[in-house]
PDB file of N, H, CA, C and O in Angstrom:
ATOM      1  N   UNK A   1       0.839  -1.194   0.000  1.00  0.00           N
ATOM      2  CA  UNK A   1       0.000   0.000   0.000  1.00  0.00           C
ATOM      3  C   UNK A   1       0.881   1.254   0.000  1.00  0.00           C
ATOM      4  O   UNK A   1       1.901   1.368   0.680  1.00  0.00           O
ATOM      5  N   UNK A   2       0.395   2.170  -0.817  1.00  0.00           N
ATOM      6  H   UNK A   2      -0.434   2.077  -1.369  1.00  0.00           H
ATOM      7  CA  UNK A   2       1.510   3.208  -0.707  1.00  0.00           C
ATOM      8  C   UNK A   2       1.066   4.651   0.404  1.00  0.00           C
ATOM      9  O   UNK A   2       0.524   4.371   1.473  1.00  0.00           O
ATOM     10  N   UNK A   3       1.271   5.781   0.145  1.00  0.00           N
ATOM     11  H   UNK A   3       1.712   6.008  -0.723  1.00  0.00           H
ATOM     12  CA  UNK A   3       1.063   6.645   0.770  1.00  0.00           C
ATOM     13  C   UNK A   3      -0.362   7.123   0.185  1.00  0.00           C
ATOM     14  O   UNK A   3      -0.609   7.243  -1.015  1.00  0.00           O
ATOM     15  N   UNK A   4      -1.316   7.392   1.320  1.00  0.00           N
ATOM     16  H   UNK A   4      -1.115   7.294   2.295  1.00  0.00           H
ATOM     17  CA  UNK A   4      -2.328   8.752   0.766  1.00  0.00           C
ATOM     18  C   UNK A   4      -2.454  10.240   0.237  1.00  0.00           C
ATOM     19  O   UNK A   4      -2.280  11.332   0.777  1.00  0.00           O
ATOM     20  N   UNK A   5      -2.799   9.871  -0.945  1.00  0.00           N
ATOM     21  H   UNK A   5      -2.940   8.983  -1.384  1.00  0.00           H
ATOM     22  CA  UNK A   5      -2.801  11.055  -1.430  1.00  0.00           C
ATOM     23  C   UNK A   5      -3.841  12.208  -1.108  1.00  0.00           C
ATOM     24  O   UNK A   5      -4.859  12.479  -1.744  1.00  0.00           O
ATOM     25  N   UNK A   6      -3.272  12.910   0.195  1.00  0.00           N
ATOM     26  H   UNK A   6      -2.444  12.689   0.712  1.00  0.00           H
ATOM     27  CA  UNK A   6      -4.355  13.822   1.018  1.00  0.00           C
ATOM     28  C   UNK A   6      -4.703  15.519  -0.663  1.00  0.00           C
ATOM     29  O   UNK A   6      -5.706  16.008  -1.182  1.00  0.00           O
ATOM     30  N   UNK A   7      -3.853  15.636  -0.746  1.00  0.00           N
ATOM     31  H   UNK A   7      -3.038  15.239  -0.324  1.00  0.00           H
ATOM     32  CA  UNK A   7      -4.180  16.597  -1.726  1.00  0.00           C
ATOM     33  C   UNK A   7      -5.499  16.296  -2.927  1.00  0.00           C
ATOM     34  O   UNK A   7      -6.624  16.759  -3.111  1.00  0.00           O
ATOM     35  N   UNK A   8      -4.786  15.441  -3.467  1.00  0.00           N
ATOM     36  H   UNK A   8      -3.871  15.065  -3.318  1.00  0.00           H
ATOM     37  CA  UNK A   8      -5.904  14.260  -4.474  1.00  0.00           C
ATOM     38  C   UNK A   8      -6.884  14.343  -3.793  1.00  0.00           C
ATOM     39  O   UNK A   8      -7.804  14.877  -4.413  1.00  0.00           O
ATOM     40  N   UNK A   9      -7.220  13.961  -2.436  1.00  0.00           N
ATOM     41  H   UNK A   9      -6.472  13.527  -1.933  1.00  0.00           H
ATOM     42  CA  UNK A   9      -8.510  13.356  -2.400  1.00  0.00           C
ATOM     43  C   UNK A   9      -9.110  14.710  -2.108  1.00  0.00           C
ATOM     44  O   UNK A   9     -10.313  14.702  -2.369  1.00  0.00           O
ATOM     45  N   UNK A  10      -8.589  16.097  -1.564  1.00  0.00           N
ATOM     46  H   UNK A  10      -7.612  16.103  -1.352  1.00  0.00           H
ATOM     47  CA  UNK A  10      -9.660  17.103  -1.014  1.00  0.00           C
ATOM     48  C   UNK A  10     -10.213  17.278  -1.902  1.00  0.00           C
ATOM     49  O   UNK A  10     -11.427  17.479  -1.927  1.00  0.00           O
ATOM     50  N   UNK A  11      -9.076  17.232  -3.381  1.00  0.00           N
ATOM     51  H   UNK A  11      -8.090  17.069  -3.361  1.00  0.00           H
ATOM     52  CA  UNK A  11      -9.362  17.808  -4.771  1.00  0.00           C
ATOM     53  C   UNK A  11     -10.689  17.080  -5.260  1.00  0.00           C
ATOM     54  O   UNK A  11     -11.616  17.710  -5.769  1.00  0.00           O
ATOM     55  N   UNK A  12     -10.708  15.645  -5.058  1.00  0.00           N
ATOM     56  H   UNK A  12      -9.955  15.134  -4.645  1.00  0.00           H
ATOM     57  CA  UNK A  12     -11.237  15.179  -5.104  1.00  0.00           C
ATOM     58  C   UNK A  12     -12.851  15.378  -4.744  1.00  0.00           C
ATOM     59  O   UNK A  12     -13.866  15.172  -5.409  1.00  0.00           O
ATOM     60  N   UNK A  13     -12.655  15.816  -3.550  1.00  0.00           N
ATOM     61  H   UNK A  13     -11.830  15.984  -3.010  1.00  0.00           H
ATOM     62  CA  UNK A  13     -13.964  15.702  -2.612  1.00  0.00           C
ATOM     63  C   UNK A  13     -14.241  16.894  -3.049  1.00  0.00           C
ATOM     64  O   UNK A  13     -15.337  16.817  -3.604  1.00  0.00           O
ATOM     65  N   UNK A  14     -13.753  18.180  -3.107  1.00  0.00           N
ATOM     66  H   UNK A  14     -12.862  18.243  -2.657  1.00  0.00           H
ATOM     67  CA  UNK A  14     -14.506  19.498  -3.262  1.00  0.00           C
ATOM     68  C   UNK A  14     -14.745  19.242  -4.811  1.00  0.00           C
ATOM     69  O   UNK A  14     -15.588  19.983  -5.317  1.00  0.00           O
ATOM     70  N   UNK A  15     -14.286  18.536  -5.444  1.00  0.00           N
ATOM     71  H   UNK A  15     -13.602  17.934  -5.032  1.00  0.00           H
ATOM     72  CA  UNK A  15     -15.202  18.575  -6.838  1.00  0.00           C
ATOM     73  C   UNK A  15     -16.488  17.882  -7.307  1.00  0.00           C
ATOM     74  O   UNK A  15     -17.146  18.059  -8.332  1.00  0.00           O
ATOM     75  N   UNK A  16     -16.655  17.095  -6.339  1.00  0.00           N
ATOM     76  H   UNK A  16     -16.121  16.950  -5.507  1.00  0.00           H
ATOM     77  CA  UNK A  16     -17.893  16.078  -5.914  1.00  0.00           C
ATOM     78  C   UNK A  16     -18.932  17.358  -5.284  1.00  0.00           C
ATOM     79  O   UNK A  16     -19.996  17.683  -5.810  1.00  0.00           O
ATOM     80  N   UNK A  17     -18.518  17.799  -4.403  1.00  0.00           N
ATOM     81  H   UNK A  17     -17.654  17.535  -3.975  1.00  0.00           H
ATOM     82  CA  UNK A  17     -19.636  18.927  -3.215  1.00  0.00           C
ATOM     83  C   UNK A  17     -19.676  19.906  -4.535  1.00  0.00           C
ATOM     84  O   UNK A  17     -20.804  20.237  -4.901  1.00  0.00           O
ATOM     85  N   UNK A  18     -18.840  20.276  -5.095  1.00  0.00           N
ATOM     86  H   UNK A  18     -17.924  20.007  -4.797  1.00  0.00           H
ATOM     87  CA  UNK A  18     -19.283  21.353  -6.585  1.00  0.00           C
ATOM     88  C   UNK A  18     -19.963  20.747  -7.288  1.00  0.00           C
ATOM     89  O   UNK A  18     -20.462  21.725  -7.844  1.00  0.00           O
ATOM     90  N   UNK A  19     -20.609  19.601  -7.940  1.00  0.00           N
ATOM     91  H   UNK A  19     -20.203  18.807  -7.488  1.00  0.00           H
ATOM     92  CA  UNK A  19     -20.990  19.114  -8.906  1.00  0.00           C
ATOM     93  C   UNK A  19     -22.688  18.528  -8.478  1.00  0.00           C
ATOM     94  O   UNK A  19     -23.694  18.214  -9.115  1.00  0.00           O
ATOM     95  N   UNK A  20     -22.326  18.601  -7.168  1.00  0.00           N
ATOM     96  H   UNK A  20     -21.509  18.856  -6.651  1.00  0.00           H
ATOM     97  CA  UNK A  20     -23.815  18.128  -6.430  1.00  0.00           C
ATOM     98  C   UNK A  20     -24.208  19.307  -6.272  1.00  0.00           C
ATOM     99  O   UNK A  20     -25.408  19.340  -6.542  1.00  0.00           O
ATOM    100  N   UNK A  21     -23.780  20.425  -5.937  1.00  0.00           N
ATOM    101  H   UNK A  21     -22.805  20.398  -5.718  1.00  0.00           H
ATOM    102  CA  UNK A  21     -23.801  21.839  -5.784  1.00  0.00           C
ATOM    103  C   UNK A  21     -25.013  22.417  -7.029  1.00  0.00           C
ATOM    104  O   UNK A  21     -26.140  22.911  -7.053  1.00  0.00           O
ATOM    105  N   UNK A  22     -23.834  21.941  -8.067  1.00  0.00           N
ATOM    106  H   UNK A  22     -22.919  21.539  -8.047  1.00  0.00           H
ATOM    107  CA  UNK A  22     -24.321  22.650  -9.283  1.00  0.00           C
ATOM    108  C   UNK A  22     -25.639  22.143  -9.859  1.00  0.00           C
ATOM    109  O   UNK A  22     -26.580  22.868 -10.181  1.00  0.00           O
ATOM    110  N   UNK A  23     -25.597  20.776  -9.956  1.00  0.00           N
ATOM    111  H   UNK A  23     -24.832  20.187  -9.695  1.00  0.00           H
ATOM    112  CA  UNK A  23     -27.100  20.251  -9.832  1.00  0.00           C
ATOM    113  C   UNK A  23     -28.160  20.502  -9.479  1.00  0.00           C
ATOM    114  O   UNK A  23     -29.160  20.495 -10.198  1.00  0.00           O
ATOM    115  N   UNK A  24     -28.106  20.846  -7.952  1.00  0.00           N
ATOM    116  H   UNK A  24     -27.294  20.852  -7.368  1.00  0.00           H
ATOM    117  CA  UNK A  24     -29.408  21.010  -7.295  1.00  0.00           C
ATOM    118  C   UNK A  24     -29.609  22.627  -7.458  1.00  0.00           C
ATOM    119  O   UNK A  24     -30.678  23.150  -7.144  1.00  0.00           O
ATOM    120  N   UNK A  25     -28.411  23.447  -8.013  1.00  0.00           N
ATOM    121  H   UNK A  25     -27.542  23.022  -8.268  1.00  0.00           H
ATOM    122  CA  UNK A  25     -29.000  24.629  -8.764  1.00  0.00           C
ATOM    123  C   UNK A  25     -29.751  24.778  -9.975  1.00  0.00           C
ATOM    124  O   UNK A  25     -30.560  25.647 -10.300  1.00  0.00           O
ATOM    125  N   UNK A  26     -29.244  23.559 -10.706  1.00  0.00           N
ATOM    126  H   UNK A  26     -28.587  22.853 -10.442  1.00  0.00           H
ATOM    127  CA  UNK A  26     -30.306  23.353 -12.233  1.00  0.00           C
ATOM    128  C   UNK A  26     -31.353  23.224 -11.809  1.00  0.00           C
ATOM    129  O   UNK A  26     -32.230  23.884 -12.366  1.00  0.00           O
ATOM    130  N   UNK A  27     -31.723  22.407 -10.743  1.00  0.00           N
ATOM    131  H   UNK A  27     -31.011  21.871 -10.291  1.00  0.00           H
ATOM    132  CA  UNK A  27     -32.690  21.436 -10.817  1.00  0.00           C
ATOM    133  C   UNK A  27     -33.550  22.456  -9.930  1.00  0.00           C
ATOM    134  O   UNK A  27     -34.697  22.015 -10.003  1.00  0.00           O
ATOM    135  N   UNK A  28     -33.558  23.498  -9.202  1.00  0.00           N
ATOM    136  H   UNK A  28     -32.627  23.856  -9.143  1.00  0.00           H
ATOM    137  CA  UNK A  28     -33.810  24.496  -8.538  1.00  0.00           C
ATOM    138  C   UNK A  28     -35.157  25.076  -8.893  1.00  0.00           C
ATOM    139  O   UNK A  28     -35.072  25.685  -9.959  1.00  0.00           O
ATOM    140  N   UNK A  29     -36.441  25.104  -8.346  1.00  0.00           N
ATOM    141  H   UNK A  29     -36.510  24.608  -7.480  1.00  0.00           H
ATOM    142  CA  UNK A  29     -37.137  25.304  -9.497  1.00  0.00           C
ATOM    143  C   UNK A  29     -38.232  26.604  -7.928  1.00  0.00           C
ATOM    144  O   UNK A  29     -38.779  26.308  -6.865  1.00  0.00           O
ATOM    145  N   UNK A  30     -38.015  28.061  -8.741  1.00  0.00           N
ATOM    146  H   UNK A  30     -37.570  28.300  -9.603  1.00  0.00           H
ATOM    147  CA  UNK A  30     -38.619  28.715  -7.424  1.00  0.00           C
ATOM    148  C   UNK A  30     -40.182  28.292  -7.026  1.00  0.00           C
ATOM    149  O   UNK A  30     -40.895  27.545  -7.697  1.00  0.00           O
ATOM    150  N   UNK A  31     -40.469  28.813  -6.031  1.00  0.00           N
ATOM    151  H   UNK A  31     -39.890  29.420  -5.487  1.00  0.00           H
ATOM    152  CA  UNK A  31     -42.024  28.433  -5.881  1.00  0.00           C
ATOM    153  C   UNK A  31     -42.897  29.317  -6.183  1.00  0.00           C
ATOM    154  O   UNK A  31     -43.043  30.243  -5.385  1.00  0.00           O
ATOM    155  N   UNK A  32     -43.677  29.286  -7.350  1.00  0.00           N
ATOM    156  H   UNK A  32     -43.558  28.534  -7.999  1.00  0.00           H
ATOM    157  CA  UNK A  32     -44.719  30.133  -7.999  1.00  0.00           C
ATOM    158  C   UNK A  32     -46.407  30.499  -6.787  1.00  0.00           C
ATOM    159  O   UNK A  32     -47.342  29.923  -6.233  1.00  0.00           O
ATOM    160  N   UNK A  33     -45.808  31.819  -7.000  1.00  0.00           N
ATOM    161  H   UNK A  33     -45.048  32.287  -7.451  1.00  0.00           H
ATOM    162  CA  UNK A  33     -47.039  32.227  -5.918  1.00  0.00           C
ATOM    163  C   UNK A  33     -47.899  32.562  -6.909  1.00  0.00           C
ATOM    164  O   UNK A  33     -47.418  32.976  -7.964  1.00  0.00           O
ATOM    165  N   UNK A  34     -49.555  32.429  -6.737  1.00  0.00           N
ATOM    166  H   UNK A  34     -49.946  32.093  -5.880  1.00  0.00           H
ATOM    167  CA  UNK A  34     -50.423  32.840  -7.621  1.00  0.00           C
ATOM    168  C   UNK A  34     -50.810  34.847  -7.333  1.00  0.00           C
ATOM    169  O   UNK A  34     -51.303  35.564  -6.462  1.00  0.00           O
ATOM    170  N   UNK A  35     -50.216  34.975  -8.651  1.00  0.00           N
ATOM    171  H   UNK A  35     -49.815  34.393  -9.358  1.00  0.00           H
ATOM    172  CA  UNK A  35     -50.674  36.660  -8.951  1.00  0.00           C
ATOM    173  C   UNK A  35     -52.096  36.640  -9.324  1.00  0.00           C
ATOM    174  O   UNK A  35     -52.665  35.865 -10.094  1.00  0.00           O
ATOM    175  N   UNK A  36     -52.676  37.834  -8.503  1.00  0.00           N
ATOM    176  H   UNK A  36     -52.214  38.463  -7.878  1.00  0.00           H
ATOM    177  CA  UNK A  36     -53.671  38.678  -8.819  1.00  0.00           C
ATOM    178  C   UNK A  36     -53.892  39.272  -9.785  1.00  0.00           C
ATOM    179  O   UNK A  36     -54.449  40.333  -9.504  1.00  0.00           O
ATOM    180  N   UNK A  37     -53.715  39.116 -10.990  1.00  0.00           N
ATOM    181  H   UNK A  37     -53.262  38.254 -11.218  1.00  0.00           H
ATOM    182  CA  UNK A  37     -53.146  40.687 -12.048  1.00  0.00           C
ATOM    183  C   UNK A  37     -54.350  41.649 -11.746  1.00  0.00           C
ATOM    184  O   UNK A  37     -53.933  42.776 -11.477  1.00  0.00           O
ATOM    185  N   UNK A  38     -55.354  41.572 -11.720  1.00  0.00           N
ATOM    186  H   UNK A  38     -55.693  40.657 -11.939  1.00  0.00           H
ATOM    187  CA  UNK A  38     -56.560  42.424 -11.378  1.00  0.00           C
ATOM    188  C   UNK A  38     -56.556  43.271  -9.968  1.00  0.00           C
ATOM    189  O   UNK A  38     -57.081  44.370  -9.784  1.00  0.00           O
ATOM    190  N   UNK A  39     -56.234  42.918  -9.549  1.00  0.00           N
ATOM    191  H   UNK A  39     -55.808  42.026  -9.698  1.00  0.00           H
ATOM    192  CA  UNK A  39     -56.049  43.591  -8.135  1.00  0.00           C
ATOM    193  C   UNK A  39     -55.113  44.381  -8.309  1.00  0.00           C
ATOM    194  O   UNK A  39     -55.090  45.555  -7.941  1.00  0.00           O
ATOM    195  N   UNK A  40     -54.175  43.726  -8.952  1.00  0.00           N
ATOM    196  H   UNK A  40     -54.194  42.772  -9.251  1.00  0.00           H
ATOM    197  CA  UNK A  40     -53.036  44.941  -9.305  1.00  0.00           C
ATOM    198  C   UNK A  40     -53.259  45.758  -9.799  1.00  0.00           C
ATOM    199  O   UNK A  40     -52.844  46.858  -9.433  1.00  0.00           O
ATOM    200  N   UNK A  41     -54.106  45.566 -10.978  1.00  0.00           N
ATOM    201  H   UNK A  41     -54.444  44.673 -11.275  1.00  0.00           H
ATOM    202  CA  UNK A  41     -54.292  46.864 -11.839  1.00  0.00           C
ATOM    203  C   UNK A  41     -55.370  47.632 -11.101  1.00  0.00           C
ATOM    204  O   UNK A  41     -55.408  48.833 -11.369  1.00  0.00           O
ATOM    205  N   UNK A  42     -56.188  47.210 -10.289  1.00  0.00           N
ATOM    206  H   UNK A  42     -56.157  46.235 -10.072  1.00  0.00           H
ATOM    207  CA  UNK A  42     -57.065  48.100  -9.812  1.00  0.00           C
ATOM    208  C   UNK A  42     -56.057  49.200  -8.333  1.00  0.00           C
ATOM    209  O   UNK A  42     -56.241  50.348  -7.928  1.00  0.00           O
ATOM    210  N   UNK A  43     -55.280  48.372  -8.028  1.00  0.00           N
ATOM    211  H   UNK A  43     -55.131  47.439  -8.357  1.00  0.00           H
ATOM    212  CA  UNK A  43     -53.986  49.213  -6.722  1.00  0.00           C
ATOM    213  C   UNK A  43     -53.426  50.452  -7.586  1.00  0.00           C
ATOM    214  O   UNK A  43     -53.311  51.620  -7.215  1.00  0.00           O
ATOM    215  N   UNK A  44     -53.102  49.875  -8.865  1.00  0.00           N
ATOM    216  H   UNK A  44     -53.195  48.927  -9.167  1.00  0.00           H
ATOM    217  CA  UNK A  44     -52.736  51.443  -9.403  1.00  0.00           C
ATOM    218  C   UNK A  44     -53.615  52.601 -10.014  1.00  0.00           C
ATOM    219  O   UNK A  44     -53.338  53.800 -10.051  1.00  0.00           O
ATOM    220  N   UNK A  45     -54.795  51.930 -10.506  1.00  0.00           N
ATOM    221  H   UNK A  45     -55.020  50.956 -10.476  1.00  0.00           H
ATOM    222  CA  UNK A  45     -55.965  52.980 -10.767  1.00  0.00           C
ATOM    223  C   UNK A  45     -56.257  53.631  -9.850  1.00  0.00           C
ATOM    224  O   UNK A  45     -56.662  54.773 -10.066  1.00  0.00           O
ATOM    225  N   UNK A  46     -56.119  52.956  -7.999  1.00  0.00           N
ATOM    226  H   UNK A  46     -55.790  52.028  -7.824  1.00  0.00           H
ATOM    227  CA  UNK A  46     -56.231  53.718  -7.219  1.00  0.00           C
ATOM    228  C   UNK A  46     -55.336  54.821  -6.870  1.00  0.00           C
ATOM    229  O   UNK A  46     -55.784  55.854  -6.375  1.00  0.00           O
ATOM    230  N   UNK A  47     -54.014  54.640  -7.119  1.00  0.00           N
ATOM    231  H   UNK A  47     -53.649  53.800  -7.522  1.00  0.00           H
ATOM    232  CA  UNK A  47     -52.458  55.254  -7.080  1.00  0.00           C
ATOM    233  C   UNK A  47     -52.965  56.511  -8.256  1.00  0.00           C
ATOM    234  O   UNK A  47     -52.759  57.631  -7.787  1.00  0.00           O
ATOM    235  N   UNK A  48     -53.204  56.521  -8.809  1.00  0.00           N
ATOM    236  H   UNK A  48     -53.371  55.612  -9.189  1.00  0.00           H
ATOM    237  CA  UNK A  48     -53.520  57.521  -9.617  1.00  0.00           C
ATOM    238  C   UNK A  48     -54.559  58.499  -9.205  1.00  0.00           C
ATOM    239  O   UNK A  48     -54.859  59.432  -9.950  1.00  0.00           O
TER     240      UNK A  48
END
């Protein structure tokens, strides 16, 4: 058995935690609140 390669493996490991990282940013999907559009437009008819 030879020596561990501690460098290799952080390299290793932080490119694994980046790649799972980056994933669950694709996969990221926000949560759609339901708009009013009518209400809105009536908030600014009032604004006016």
């Amino acid at each position: 058995m030879g020596k561990t390669l501690k460098r290799k493996n952080l390299k290793n490991r932080q490119r694994a935690i980046a790649k799972k990282d980056a994933i669950k940013r694709l996969i990221f999907v926000p949560e759609i609140k339901s708009v009013d559009v009518e209400a809105i437009k009536k908030e600014f008819e009032a604004k006016k």
